[in-house]
N, C-alpha and C positions, 0 to 999 in steps of 0.2 A: 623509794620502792616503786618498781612498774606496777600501772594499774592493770589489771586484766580484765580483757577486752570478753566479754560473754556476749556472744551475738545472740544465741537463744532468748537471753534478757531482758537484752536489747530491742529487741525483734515486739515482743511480746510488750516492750515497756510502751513502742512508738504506738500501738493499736490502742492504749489505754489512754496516753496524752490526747490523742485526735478523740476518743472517743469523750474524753472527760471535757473537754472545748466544745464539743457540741452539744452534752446536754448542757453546756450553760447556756449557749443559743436557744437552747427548748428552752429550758427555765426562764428565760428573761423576756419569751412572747405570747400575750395573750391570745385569748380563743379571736375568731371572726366575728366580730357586731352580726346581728340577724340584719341590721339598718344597712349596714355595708355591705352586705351578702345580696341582698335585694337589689338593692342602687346599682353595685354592680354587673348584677345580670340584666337588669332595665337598660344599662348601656351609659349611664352617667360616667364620663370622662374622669372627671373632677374624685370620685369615687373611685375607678379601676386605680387612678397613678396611686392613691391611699395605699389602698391595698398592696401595689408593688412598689412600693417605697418602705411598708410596715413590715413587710416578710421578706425585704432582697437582702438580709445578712443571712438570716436563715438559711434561702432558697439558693444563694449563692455560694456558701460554703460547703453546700451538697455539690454544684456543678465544677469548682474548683479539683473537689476532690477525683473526678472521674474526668478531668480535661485535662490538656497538656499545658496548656497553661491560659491567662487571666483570658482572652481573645476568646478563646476556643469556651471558655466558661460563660461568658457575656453572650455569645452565639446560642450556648445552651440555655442558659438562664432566661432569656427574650424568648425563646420555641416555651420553654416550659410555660413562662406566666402566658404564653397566649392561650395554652389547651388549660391551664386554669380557669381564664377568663370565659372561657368559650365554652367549657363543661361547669361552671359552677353551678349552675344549676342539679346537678348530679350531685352534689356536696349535702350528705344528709349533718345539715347544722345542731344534732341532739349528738353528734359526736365529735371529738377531735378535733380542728383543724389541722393542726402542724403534721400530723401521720400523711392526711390526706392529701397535701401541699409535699411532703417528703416522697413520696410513691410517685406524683405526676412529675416532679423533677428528675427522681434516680428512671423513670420509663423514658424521659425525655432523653436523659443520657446515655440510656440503652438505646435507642434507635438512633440516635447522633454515632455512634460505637460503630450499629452496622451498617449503616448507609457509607461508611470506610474503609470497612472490612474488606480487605481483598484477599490476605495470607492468613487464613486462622492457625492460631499453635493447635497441633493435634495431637500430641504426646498428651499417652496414658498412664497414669498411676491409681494402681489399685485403692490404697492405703498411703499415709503421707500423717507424720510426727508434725504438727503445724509448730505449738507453741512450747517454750519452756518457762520456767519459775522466776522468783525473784525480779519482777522487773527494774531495771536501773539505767538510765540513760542519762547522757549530757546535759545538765540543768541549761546546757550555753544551746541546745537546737531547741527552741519555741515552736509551737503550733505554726507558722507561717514557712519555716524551715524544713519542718516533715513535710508540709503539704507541697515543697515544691521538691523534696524528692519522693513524693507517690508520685508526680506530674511527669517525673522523669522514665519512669517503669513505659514498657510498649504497650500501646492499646489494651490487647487481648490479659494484661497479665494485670496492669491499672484497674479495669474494670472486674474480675476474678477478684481480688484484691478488696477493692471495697465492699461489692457484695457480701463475702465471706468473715471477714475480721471486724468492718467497721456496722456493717447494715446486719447483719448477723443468720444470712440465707445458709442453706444448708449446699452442699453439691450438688444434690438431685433438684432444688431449685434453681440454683442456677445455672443448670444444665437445661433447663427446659425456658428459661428465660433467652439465654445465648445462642441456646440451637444445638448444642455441645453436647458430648457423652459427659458423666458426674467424674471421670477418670479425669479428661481434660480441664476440667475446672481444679481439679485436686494438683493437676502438675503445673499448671498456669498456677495456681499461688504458689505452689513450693519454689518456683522461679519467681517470684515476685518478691517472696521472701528472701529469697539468697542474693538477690538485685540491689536490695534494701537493705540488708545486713553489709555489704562490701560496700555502699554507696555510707553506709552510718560508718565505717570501720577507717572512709578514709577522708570522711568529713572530722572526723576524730585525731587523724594520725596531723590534718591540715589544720586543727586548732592549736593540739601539739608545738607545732612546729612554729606556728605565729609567738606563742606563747613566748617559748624558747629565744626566738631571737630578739622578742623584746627584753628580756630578761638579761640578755648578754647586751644588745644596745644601754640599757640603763647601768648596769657592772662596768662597762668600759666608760662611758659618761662618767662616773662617779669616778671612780680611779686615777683621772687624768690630772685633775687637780694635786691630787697626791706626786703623782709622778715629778711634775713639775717643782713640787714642793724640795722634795727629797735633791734632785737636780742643781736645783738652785746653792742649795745647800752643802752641795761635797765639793 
């Protein structure tokens, strides 16, 4: 029986995989030392590499997600830890860390975004159906797999994109972040999502098809003996 393909699902299922991979990155790092917080603002070498050595999976799977790919993320990820290093002292240590290390990277990404910007999408949509039910997706695309087709989406629609689904800003936020009317950010994801959906639909149809002809490789491998057999025998 064919399976059927539910992009709405789909769609909805890929926002949950990335989302559920990153709180395990939260989960598995602790707050900043006040000792390292200090060191680091004093300008101790030995202390700042601590620090971005202890938060570059963290800090980097946030740059991944808004870059085109690893290059373009390593670019963002070095801008980012330098305005941490360099504002830590603005870091009030009776909160947070991970928020506050998350905000100076996805702002890093925003200005890395527009300092490229030349053609903004400017198509307006009022109103826009984002997500639907049931999520179900290919056990065979891993966390590593989604993030390199969000990488593939164009600038303006990548960053709409994670803002909205994975970071969880509203339209009218990230309209005032981008520069953008809330309309634009609403059709830049709806193209982001329909990018995404045909990009899963035919990462899907090319598993399919792998499948398949290993399937008939191994039936004719096995059969050949037989052939032979039979052969031999009339």
């Amino acid at each position: 029986m064919t399976n059927y393909f539910n992009p709405e699902a789909t769609f909805s299922s890929l926002t949950s995989c990335i989302r559920k991979q990153l709180s395990k990155l939260n989960n598995s790092l602790d707050h900043l030392p006040d000792k390292l917080r200090e060191d680091c603002i004093r300008g101790d070498a030995g202390s700042q590499k601590k620090l971005y050595y202890g938060f570059y999976s963290f800090a980097m799977a946030i740059c991944l997600r808004y870059a085109r790919d690893r290059d373009e993320a390593e670019n963002i990820l070095n801008d980012g830890f330098f305005k941490v290093l360099t504002n830590l002292n603005r870091y009030d240590s009776s909160k947070p860390f991970l928020p506050w290390l998350g905000r100076v990277m996805t702002n890093t990404a925003i200005d890395h975004y527009r300092s490229q910007l030349r053609h903004p999408e400017t198509d307006d949509i009022t109103e826009m159906d984002i997500y639907g039910e049931n999520p179900v997706i290919d056990s065979k695309l891993n966390y590593d797999d989604l993030i390199k087709l969000v990488q593939k989406l164009p600038p303006g629609y990548r960053t709409v994109f994670n803002l909205y689904a994975i970071d969880g800003l509203t339209h009218e936020e990230i309209a005032e972040k981008l520069g953008i009317s809330s309309g634009t950010s609403k059709s830049n994801l709806f193209k982001a999502r329909q990018k995404l959906i045909s990009m899963l639909d035919e990462q899907k149809k090319l598993t399919e098809g792998v499948v398949r002809t290993l399937n008939n490789d191994n039936e004719q491998h096995e059969s050949k003996p037989y052939r032979h057999f039979f052969q031999a025998g009339a």
